[in-house]
C-alpha positions as CSV (number, residue, x, y, z in Angstrom):
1,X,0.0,0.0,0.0
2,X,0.8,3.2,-0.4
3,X,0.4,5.2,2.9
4,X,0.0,9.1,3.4
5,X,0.7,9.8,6.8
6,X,0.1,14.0,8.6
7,X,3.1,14.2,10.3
8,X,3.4,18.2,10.9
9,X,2.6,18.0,14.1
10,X,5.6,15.7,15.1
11,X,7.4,17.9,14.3
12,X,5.8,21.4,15.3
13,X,4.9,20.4,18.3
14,X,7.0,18.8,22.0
15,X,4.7,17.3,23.7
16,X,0.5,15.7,23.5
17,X,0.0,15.1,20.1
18,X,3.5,15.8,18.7
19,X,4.6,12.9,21.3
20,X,1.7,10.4,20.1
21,X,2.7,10.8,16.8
22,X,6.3,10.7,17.1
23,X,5.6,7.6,19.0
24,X,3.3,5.7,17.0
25,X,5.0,6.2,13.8
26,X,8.5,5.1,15.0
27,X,6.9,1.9,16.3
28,X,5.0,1.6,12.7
29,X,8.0,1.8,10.4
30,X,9.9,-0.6,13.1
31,X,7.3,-3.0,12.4
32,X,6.4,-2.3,8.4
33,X,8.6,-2.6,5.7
34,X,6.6,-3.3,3.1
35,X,4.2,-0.4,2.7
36,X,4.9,2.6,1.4
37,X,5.1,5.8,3.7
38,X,4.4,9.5,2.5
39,X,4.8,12.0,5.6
40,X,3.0,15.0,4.5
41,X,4.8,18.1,6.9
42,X,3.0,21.6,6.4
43,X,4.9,24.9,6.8
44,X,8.8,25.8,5.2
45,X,11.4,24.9,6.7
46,X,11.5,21.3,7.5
47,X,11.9,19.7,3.4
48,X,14.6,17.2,3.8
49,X,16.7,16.8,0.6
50,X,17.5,13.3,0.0
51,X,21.2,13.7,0.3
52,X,22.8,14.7,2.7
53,X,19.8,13.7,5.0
54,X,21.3,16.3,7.8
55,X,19.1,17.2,10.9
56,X,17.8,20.6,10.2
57,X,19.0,22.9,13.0
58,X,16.3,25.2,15.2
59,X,13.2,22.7,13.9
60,X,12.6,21.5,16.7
61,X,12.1,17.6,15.9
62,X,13.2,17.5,12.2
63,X,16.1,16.4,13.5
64,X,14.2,13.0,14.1
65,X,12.2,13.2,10.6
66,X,15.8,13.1,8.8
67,X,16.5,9.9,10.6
68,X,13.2,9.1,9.7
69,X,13.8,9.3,6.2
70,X,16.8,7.1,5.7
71,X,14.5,4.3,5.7
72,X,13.9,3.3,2.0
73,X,9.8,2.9,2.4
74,X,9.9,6.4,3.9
75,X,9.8,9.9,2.0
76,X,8.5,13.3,3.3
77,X,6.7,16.0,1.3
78,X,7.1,19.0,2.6
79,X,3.7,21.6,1.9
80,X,4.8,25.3,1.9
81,X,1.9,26.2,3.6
82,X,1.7,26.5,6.8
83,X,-0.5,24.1,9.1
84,X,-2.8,26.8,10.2
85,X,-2.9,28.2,6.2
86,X,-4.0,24.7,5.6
87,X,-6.6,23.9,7.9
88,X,-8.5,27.4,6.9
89,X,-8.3,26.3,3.2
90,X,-9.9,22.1,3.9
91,X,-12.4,23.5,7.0
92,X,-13.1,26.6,6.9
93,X,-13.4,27.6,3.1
94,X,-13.6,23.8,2.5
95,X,-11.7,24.0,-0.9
96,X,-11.1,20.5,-2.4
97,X,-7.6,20.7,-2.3
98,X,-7.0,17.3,-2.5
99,X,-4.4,15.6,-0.5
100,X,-2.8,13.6,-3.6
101,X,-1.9,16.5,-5.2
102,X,0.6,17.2,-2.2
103,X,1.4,13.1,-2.0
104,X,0.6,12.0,-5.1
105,X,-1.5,8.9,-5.9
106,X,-2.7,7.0,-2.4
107,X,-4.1,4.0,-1.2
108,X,-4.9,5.4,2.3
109,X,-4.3,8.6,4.3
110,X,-4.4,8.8,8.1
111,X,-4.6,12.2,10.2
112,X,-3.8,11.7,13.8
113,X,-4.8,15.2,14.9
114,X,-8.5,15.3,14.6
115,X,-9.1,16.4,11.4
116,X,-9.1,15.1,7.8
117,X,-8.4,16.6,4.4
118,X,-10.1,15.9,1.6
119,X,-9.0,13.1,-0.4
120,X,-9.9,12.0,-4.5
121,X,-9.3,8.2,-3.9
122,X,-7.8,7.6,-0.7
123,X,-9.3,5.7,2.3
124,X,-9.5,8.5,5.4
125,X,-8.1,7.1,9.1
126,X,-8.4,9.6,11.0
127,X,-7.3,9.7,15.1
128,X,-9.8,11.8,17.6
129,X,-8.2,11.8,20.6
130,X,-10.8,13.2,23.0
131,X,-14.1,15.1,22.7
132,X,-13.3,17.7,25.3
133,X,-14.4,20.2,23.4
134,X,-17.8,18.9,24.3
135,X,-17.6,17.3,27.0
136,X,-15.8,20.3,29.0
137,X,-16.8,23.3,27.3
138,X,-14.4,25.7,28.7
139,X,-11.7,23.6,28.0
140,X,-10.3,25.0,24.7
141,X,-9.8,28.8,23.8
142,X,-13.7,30.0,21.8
143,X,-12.2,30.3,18.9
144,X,-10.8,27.1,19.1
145,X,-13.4,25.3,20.1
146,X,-15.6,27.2,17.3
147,X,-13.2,25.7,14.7
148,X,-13.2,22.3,16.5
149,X,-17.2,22.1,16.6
150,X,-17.3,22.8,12.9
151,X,-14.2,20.8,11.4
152,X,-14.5,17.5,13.9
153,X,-17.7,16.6,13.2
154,X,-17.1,16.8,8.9
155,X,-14.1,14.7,9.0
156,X,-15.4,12.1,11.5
157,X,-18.1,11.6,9.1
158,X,-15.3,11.6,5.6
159,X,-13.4,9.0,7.5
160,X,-13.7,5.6,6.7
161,X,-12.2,4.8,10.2
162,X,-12.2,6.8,13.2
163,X,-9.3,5.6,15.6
164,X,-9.7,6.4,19.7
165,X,-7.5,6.6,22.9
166,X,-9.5,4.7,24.9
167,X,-13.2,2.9,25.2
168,X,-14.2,6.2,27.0
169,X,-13.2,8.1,23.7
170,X,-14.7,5.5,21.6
171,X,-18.3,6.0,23.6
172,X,-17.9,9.6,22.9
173,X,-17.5,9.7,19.5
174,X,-20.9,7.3,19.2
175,X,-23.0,9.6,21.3
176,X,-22.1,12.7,20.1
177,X,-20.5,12.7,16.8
178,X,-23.2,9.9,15.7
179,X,-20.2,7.6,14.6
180,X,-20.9,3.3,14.3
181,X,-19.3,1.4,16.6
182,X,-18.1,-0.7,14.0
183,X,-16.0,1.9,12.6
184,X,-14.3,2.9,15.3
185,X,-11.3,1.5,16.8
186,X,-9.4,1.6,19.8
187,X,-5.7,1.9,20.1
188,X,-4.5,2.4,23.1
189,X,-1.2,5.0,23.5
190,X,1.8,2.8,24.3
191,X,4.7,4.0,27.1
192,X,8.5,4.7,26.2
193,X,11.2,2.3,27.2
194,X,12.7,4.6,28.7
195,X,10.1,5.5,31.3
196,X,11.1,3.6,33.9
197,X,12.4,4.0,37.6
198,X,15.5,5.8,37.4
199,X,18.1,5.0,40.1
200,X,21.3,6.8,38.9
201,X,21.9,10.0,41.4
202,X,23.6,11.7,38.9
203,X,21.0,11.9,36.5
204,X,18.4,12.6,39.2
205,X,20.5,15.2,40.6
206,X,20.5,17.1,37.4
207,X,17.0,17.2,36.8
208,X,16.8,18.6,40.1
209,X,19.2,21.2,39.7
210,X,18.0,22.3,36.0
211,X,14.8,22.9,37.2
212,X,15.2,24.0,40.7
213,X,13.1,21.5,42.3
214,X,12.5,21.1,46.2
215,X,13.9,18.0,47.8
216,X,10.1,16.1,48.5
217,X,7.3,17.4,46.2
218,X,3.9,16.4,44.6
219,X,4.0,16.5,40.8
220,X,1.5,17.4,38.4
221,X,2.7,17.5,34.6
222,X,0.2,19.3,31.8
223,X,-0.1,22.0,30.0
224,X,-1.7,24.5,32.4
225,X,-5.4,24.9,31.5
226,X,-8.6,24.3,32.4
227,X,-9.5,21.5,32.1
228,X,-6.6,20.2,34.1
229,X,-8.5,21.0,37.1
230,X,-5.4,22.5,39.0
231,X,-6.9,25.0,41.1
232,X,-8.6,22.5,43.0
233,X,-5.1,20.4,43.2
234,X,-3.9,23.1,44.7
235,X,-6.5,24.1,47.3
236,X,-6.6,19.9,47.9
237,X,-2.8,20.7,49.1
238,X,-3.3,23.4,51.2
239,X,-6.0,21.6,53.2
240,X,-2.9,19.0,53.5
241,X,-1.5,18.9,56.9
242,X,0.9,22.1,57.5
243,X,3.6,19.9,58.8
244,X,3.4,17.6,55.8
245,X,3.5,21.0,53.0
246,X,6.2,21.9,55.3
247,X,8.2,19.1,54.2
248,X,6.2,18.5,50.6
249,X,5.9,20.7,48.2
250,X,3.7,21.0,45.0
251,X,5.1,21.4,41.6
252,X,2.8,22.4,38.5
253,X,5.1,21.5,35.8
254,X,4.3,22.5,31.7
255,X,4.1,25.5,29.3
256,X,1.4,27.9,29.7
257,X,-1.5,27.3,27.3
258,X,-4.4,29.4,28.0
259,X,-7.5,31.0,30.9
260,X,-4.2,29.7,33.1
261,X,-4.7,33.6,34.9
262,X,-7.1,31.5,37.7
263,X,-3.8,29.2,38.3
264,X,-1.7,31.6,40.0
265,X,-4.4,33.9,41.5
266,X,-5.3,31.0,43.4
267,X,-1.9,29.8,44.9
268,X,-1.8,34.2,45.8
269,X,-5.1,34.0,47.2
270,X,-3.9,30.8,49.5
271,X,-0.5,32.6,50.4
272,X,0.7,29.8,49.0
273,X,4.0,31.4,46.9
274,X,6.5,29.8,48.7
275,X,4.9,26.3,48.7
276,X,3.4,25.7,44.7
277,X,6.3,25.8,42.4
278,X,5.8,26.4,38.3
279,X,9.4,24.9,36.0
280,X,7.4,25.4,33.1
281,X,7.7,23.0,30.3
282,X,10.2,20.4,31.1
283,X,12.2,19.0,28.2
284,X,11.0,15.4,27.1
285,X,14.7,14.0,27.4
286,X,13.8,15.1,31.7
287,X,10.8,13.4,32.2
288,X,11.4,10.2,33.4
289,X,13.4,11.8,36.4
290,X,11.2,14.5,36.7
291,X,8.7,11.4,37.5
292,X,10.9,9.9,39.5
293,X,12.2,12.2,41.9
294,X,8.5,12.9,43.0
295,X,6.7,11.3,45.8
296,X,3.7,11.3,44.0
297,X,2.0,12.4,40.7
298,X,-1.4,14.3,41.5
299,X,-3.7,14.9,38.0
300,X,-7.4,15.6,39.3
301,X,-8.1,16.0,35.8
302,X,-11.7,16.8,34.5
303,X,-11.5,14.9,30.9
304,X,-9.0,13.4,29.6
305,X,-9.2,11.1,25.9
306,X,-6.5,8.6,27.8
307,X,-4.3,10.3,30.5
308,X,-1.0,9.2,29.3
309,X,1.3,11.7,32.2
310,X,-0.6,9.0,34.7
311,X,0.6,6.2,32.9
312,X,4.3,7.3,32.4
313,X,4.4,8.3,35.9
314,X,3.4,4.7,37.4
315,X,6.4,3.3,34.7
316,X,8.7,5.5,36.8
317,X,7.4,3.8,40.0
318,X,5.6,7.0,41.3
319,X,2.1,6.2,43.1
320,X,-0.5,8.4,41.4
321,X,-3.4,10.1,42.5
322,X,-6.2,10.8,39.6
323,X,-9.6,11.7,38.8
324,X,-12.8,8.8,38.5
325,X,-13.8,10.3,35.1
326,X,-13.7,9.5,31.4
327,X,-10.6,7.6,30.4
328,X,-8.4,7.9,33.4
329,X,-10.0,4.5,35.3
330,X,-9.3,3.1,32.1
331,X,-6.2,3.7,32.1
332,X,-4.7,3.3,36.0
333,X,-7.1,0.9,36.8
334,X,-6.5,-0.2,40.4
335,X,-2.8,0.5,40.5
336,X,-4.0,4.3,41.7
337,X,-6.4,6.0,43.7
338,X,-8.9,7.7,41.4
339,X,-11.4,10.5,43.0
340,X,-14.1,12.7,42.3
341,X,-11.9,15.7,40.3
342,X,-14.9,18.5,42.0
343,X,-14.1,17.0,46.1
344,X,-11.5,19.2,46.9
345,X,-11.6,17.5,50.2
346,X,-11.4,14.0,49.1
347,X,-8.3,14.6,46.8
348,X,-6.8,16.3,49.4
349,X,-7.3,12.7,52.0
350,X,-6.3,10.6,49.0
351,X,-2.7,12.6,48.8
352,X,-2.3,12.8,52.6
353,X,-3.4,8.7,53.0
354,X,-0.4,8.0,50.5
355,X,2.4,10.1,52.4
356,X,0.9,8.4,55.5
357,X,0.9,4.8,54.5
358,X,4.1,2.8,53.3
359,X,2.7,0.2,52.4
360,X,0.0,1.6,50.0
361,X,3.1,3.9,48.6
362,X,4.8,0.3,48.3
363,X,1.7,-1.4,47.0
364,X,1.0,1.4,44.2
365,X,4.5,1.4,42.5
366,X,4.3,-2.2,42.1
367,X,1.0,-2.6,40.7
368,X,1.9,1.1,38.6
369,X,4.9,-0.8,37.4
370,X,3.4,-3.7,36.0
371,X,0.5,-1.7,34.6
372,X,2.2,0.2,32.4
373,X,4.3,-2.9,31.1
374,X,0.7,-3.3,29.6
375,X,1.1,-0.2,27.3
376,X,3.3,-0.6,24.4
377,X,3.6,1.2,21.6
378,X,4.4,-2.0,19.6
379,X,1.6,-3.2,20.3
380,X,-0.3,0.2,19.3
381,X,1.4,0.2,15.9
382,X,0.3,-3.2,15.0
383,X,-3.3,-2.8,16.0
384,X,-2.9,0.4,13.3
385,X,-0.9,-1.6,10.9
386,X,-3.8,-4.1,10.7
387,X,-6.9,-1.9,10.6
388,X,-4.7,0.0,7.3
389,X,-5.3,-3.3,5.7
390,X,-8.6,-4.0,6.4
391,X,-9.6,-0.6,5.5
392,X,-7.6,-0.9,2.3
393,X,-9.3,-4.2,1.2
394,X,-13.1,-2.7,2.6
């Protein structure tokens, strides 16, 4: 087959969907060699020539898509348009600018970032991560979620699959996008290697430094917004004991993304300056001992498509503390404690009951450990690998 494959925001973006789809497409072209591969990259900048295949400096992770491209079933067209120039042109003005004429001729094409373009031949696989939007109105900027409400809905219906996170997704997309259950299917995000506990007290030490980190804290890892649910996190600490925030901090680690004013005004509002700590967005190479020199990983999240910060925080061995909606149950299943994300109170008992008992700390890292040994993206790529071919022969 010939594949066409979105991967702009790989490399435009660090982490959420760049991740995923860094991920999942490394593990694909591990496992297929036969098919062929057409990454479609909007904006200038990032067109690799075929020789020398050099990493592109200041582009962020074209680095990775020149490695990517050494591999013989592998080329990249590069659109000189940028992604945003492009979505106005296939949703908003709806123009049937058809993908082949950037890729040429294809047997499928698969968007995993919610929304499709319009294609003359090719099969449509498109990924929806979450319906948020919906689900948690004020989770996306208006304007976002005005674009979201009109594009989403169109390309779920183009697409002759609709891949999801998790079952929770999956539900979703039936009940309010109208989608058959037959044509949805879900692939579950995979964990890195290289999340795992991290014992070396150099590298730990580093991490630390880097980011100016207190010796004991609670860690919570998103982009600030929202639908994160972080002002209630941090009201849930300060009902913590005053002799435990004495010792324990809390650290809100991630870039800013947007209504995040309510963030800070509440940790002012608390007197709480000295106690909440924000790195902001922590380089992906620092994760894993970011995870592992917390205590615990706290994410009282409202919505979330699959929750993978939970899931690569009980890889590192760190017992986690989440919400009892959408996907996240799915995901931590009894390996963490999951609460309502709205009782302040009863977030801030499951967080206290965990610095107070060693054996539940004990008990969570090992059933967070094995857990997450459940999540691979291997495993996620040939789940993908086989719906391209029945979707190719349908």
């Amino acid at each position: 087959m010939r594949i066409g494959f979105d991967y702009t925001a790989a490399v435009r973006q660090g982490a959420g969907i760049g991740r995923y789809t860094r991920q999942l497409f490394r593990a694909l072209i591990e496992l297929d060699t036969q098919n062929q591969y057409v990454l479609l990259v909007a904006g200038r900048g990032v067109a690799l020539s075929e020789e020398p295949r050099e990493p592109v400096p200041g582009l962020g992770y074209a680095s990775e898509l020149a490695e990517i491209v050494k591999r013989p079933n592998v080329r990249v067209v590069n659109v000189p348009l940028s992604d945003r120039a492009l979505m106005i042109l296939w949703h908003r003005m709806r123009m049937p600018l058809w993908v082949e004429l950037f890729c040429g001729r294809l047997d499928l094409f698969h968007s995993p970032d919610f929304t499709l373009p319009p294609a003359r031949r090719a099969r449509g696989v498109l990924t929806v991560h979450d319906l948020s939007f919906i689900r948690v109105p004020d989770s996306a900027h208006p304007r976002l979620r005005k674009f979201l409400l009109q594009a989403v809905p169109r390309s779920v219906q183009r697409a002759d699959w609709v891949l999801a996170d998790s079952q929770c997704t999956k539900r979703d997309l039936v009940e309010l996008m109208g989608s058959s259950a037959e044509h949805v299917e879900v692939i579950y995000p995979g964990v890195e290697r290289r999340f795992r506990p991290i014992r070396e007290a150099a590298v730990l030490a580093a991490v630390q430094q880097r980011y100016q980190l207190p010796p004991r804290f609670v860690l919570a890892l998103s982009t600030l917004q929202p639908r994160k649910n972080f002002e209630r996190l941090i009201q849930a600490y300060a009902l913590m004991s005053e002799a435990l925030r004495r010792d324990v901090k809390l650290v809100i680690a991630g870039g800013r993304g947007w209504c995040y004013d309510s963030i800070f005004e509440t940790v002012k509002a608390l007197q709480m300056e000295e106690a909440v700590r924000f790195p902001g967005y922590i380089a992906d190479k620092d994760l894993p001992a970011l995870y592992g020199l917390a205590e615990l990983f706290a994410l009282p999240s409202l919505y979330e498509g699959f929750g993978l910060e939970p899931l690569e925080a009980m890889a590192c061995g760190t017992p986690v503390v989440t919400s009892d909606v959408s996907s996240l149950p799915e995901v931590v299943g009894d390996a963490g404690l999951c609460v309502d994300p709205l009782n302040v109170e009863r977030l801030a008992e499951a967080m206290e009951l965990v610095f107070a008992d060693p054996a539940l700390r004990q008990e969570m890292t090992r059933r967070g450990i094995e857990r997450a040994q459940g999540f691979t993206w291997s495993a996620a790529a040939q789940t993908l690998l086989h719906l391209y071919e029945r979707a190719a022969a349908a």
